[in-house]
C-alpha positions in Angstrom: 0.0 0.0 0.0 1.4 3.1 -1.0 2.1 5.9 2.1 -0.8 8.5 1.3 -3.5 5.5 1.0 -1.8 4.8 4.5 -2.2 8.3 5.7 -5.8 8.5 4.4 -6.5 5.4 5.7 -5.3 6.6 9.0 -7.0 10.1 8.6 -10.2 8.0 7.8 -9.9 5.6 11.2 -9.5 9.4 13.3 -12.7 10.8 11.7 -14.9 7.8 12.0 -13.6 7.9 15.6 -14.1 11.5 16.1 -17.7 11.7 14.6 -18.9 8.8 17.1 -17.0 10.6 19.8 -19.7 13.5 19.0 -22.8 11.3 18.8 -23.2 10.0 15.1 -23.2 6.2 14.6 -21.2 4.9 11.8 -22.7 2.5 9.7 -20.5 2.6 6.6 -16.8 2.9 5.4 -15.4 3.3 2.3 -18.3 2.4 0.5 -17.6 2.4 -3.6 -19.9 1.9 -6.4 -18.9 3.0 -10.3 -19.4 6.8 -9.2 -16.9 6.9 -6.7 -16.8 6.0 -3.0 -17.6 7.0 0.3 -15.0 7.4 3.2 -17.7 7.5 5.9 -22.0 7.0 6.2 -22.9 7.9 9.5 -26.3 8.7 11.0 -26.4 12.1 13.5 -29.8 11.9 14.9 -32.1 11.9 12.0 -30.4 13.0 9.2 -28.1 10.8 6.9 -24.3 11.8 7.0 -21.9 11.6 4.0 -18.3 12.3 5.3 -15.4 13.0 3.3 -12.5 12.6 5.1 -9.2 14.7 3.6 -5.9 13.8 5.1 -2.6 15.7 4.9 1.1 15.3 6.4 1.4 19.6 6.2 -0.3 22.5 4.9 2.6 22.9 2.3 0.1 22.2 -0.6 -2.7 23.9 1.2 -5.3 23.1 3.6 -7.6 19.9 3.6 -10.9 21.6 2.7 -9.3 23.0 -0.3 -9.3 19.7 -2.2 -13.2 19.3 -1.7 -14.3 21.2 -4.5 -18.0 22.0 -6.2 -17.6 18.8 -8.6 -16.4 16.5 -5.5 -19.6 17.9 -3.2 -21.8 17.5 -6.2 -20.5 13.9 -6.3 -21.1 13.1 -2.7 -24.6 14.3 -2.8 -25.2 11.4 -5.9 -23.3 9.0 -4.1 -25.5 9.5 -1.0 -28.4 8.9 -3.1 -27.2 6.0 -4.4 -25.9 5.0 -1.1 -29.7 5.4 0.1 -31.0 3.6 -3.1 -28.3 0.3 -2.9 -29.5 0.1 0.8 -33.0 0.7 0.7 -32.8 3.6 3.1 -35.1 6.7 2.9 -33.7 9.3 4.7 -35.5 12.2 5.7 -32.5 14.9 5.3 -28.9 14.0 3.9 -26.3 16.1 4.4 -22.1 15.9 3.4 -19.5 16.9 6.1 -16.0 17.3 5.3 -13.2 16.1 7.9 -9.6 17.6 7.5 -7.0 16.3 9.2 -3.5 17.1 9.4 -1.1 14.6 11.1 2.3 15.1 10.5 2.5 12.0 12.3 5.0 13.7 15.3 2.5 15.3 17.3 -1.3 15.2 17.4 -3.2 15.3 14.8 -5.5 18.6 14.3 -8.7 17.7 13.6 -11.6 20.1 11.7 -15.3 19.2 10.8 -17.5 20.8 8.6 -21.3 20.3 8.8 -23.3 20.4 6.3 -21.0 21.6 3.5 -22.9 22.6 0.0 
């Protein structure tokens, strides 16, 4: 496995960690279909939650959020409703969050959520 699927990988495992730290229940990871994938489905009382999880080592290429673009949130709202539609699951509301994390794997890793991002 190459080191940045190791870091997201990582990254991913400190998200899904962090969002049931705050109350959401995970019930998918890294879910893929021919559209793309998922990092993490989660439910946060009850409304559907599509996390995208960006990790970096530094902020040398910029931060996290920066590589969650229009095209990438407009993907992760049709992957959640595919999600939905694969598992039979009618959500009331859906919403995406984006997870940064930067872990320059010395000290610890600063985390940032963003709810309900586009």
């Amino acid at each position: 496995m190459k080191a940045k699927d190791v870091l997201g990988r990582h990254g991913e495992t400190l998200a899904a960690d962090f969002l049931a730290l705050q109350g959401m229940r995970i019930i998918d990871r890294n879910w893929r279909c021919s559209e793309g994938e998922i990092d993490i489905v989660a439910i946060d009382g009850d409304t559907l939650v599509v996390a995208e999880v960006k990790t970096r080592r530094s902020l040398n290429y910029g931060h996290p959020f920066e590589a969650v673009g229009i095209a990438k949130l407009a993907r992760l709202h049709r992957l959640a409703g595919s999600w939905c539609r694969e598992h039979e699951v009618r959500a009331r509301r859906r919403r995406v969050d984006v997870v940064a994390i930067v872990d320059d794997g010395i000290g610890e890793p600063l985390l940032e959520h963003l709810r309900g991002v586009g």
